[in-house]
PLY file of the C-alpha trace (Angstrom):
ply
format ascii 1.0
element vertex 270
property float x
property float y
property float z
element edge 269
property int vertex1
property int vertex2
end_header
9.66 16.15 9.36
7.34 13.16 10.57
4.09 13.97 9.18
0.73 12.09 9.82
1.71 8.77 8.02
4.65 8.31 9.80
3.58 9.17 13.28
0.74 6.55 12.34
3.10 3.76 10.83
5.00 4.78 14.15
2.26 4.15 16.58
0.47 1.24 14.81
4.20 -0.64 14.89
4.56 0.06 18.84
1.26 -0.65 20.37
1.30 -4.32 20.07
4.48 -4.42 22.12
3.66 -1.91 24.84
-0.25 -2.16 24.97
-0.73 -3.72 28.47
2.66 -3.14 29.96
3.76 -1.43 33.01
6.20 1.62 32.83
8.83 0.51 35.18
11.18 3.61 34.77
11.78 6.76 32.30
15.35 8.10 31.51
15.67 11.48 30.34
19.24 12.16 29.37
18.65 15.38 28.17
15.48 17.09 28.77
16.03 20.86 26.70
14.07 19.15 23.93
11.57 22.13 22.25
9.49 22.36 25.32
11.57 20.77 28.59
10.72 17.48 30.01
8.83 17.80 32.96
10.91 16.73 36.18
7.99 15.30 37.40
6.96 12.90 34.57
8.63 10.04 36.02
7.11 10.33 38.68
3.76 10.64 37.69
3.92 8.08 35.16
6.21 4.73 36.22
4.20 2.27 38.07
1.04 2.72 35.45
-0.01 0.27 32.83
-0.43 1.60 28.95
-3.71 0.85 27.83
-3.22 2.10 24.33
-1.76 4.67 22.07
-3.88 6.99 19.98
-3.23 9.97 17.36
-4.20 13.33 17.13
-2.47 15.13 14.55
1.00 14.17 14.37
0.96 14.16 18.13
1.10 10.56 19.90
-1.09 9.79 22.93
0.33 7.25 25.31
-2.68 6.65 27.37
-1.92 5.68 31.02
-5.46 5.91 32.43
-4.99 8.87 34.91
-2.36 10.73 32.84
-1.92 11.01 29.19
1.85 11.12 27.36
2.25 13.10 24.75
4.95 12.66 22.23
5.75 14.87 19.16
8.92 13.77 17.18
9.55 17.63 15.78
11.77 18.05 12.89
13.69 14.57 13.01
13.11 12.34 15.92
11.89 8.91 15.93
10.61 6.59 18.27
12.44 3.11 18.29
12.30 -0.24 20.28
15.70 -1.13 21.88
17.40 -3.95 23.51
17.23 -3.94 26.99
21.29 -3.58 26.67
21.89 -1.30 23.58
23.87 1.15 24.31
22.35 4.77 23.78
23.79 6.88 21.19
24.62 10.84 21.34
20.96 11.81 20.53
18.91 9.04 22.13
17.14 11.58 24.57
14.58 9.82 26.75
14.06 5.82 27.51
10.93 3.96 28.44
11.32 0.89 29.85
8.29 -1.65 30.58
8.12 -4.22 33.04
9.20 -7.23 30.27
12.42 -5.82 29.31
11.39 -3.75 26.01
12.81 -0.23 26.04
11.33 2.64 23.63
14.16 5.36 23.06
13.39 8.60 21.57
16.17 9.70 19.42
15.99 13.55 18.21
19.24 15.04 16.91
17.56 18.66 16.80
15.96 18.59 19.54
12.57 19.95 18.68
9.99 17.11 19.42
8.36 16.85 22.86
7.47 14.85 25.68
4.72 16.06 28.00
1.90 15.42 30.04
-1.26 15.70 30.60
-4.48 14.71 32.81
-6.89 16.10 30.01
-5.30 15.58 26.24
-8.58 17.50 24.75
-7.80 20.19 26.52
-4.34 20.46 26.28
-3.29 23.97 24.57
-1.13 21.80 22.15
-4.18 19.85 20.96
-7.39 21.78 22.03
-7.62 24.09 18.58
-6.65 21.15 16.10
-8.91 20.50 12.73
-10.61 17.52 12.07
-8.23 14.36 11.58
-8.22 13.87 7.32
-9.54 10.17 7.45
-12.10 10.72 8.96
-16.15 11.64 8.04
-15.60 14.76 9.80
-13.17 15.78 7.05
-15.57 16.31 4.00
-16.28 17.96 1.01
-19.17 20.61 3.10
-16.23 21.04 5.61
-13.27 22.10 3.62
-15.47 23.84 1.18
-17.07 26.12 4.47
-13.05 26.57 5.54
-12.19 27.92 2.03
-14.63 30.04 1.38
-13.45 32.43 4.53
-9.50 32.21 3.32
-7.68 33.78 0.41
-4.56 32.23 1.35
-3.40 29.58 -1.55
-5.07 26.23 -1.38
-1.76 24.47 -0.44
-1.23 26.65 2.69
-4.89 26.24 3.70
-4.71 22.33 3.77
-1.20 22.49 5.30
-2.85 24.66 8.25
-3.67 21.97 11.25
-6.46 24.15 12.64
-8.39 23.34 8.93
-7.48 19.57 9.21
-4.36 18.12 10.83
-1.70 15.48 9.03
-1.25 17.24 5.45
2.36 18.13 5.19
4.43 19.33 2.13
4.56 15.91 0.42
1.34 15.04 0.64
-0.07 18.27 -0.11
2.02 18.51 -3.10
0.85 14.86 -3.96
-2.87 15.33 -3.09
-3.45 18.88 -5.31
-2.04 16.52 -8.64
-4.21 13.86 -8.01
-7.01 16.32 -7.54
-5.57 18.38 -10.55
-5.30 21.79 -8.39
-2.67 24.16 -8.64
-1.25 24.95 -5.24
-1.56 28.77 -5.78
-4.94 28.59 -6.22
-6.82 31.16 -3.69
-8.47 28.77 -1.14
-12.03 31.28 -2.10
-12.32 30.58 -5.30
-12.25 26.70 -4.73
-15.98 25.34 -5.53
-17.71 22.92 -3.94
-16.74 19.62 -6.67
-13.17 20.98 -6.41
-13.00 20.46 -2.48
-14.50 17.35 -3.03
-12.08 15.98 -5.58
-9.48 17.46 -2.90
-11.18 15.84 -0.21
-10.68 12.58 -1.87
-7.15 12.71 -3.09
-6.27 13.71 0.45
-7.71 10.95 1.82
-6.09 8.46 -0.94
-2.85 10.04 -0.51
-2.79 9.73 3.37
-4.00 6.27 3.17
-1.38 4.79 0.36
1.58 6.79 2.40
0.49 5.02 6.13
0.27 1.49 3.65
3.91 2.13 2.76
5.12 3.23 5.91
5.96 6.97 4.95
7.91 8.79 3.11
11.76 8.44 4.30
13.95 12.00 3.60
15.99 12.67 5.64
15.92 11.31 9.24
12.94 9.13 9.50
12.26 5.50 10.08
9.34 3.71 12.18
9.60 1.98 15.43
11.57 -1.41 14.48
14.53 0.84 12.64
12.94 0.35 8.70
12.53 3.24 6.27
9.17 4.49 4.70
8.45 4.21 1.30
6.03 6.24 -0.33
8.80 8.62 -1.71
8.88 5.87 -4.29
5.20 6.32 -5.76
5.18 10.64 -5.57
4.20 12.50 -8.75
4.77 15.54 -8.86
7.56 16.03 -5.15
11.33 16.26 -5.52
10.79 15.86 -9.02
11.26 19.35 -10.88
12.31 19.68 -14.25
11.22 15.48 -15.00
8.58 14.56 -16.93
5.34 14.34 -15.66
4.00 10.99 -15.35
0.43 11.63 -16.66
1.19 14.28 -19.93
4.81 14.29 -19.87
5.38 18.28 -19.21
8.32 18.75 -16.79
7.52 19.56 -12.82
7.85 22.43 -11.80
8.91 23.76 -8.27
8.09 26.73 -6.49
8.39 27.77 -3.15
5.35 28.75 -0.75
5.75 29.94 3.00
9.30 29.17 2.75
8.18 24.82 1.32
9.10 23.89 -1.47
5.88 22.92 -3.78
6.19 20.54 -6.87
3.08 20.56 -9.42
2.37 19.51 -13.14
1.31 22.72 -14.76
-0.40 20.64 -17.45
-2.42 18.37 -15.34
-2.95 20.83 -12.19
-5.31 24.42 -13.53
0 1
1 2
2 3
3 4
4 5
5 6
6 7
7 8
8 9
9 10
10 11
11 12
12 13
13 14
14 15
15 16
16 17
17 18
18 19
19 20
20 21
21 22
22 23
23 24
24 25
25 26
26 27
27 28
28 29
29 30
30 31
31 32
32 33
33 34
34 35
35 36
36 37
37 38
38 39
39 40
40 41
41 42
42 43
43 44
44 45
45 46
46 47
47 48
48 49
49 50
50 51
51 52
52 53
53 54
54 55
55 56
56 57
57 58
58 59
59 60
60 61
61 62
62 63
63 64
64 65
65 66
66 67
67 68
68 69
69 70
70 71
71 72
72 73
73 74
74 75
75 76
76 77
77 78
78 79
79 80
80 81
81 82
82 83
83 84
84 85
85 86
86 87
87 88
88 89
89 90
90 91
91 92
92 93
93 94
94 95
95 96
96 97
97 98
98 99
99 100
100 101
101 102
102 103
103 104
104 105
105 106
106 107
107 108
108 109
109 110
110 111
111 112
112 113
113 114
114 115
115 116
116 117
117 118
118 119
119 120
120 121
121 122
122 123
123 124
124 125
125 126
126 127
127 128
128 129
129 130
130 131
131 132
132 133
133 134
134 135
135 136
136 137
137 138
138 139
139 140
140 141
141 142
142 143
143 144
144 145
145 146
146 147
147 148
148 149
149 150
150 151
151 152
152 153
153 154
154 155
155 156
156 157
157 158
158 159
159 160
160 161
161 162
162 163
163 164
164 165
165 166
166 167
167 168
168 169
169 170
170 171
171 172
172 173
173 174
174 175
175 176
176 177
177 178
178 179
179 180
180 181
181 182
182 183
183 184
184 185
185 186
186 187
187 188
188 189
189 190
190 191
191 192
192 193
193 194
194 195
195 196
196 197
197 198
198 199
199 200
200 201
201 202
202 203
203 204
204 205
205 206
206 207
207 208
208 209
209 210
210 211
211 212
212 213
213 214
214 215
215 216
216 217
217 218
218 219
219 220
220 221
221 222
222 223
223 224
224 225
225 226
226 227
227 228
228 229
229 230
230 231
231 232
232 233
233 234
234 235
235 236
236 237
237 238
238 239
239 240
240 241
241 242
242 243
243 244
244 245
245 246
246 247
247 248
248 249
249 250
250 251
251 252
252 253
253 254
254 255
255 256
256 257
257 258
258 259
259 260
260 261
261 262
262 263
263 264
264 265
265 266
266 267
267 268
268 269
């Protein structure tokens, strides 16, 4: 699934091509994607300029000026710029096209992304109730610490839960407890206050290395000019049970956790 770095290496990659266009038209091929396409968005939007995209979560806000688009690319979608005469494959659902030619095509074999909008994004029901975004000041050591101390749920849950903090999926939850030498199972109570800071921190470092490397490719993903992500590459502890560990050498371990499949070191992570 698209998580926070590659909805971000996503967005960063199209706003310098769309910033300052005009929506001419939108095809919608199919519109049963998880929530249907609104008949009406064509009409609402084509005509208006984008005057920038923005992030909340792993949602992406195309913002129009008197109507806001959002886009969520759900288990496997991506958006991609196309050539004003590719042809559109089987799962190439909806088309943008801007007034110079450039067409953005959401492809989504499963269907469970969305495509929506809105006059009001912060109080959409969608985004309203979100957490703090992770690189930001809001997200802190006083925050997460407060959050934990009312949840006995296991750390890895807590941090995975977008209405503590939004963006930390499996991988780099997985990745962010090692680095902060956490075991996932941890109760999210017991965490003290240097813990959540050291967690704080790897979070942030994790997030940050995976948006420099353009995400983590399994599966279905790749960013808006049709090139994989790479942080898979540099993970240390996810997909990797039963190898060495690359701190102390004790073999990963896996386990699974509301149905995810966790990696950790049980060396390095207490």
């Amino acid at each position: 699934m698209p998580e926070l770095p590659e909805v971000e290496t996503t967005r960063a990659g199209l706003l310098p091509r769309l910033q300052h266009r005009t929506l001419v038209r939108i095809v919608v091929r199919d519109p049963r994607l998880r929530w249907p396409v609104p008949v009406d968005i064509e009409a609402r939007l084509s005509g208006l300029t984008l005057k920038g995209i923005a992030r909340r979560g792993k949602y992406l806000l195309f913002d129009f000026g008197t109507a806001t688009q959002i886009v969520h690319l759900g288990m496997s979608g991506s958006l991609r710029l196309a050539g004003p005469d590719e042809p559109a494959a089987l799962h190439d659902h909806v088309d943008w096209l801007f007034d110079d030619g450039t067409a953005l095509r959401l492809r989504d074999p499963r269907r469970f992304g969305a495509v929506l909008w809105t006059e009001d994004p912060d109080r959409h029901p969608l985004l309203a109730h979100l957490g703090p975004e992770p690189l930001t000041p809001a997200f802190d050591a006083a925050y997460l610490h407060a959050q934990c101390q009312r949840r006995g749920a296991a750390i890895k849950q807590v941090i995975m839960d977008a209405q503590v903090v939004v963006g930390v999926g499996n991988i780099y939850a997985s990745e962010s407890l090692f680095h902060s030498g956490i075991r996932p199972g941890t109760a999210a109570r017991r965490l003290t206050r240097p813990a959540c800071a050291r967690l704080v921190a790897a979070i942030k470092r994790v997030l940050a290395a995976a948006i420099a490397a353009g995400g983590s490719s399994l599966r279905d993903y790749v960013a808006s000019d049709g090139e994989p992500g790479y942080f898979q590459l540099q993970t240390r502890v996810y997909d990797r049970e039963g190898l060495p560990c690359k701190t102390c050498g004790a073999p990963i371990r896996r386990i699974v956790q509301g149905q995810r499949a966790t990696f950790y070191c049980p060396a390095c992570q207490r």
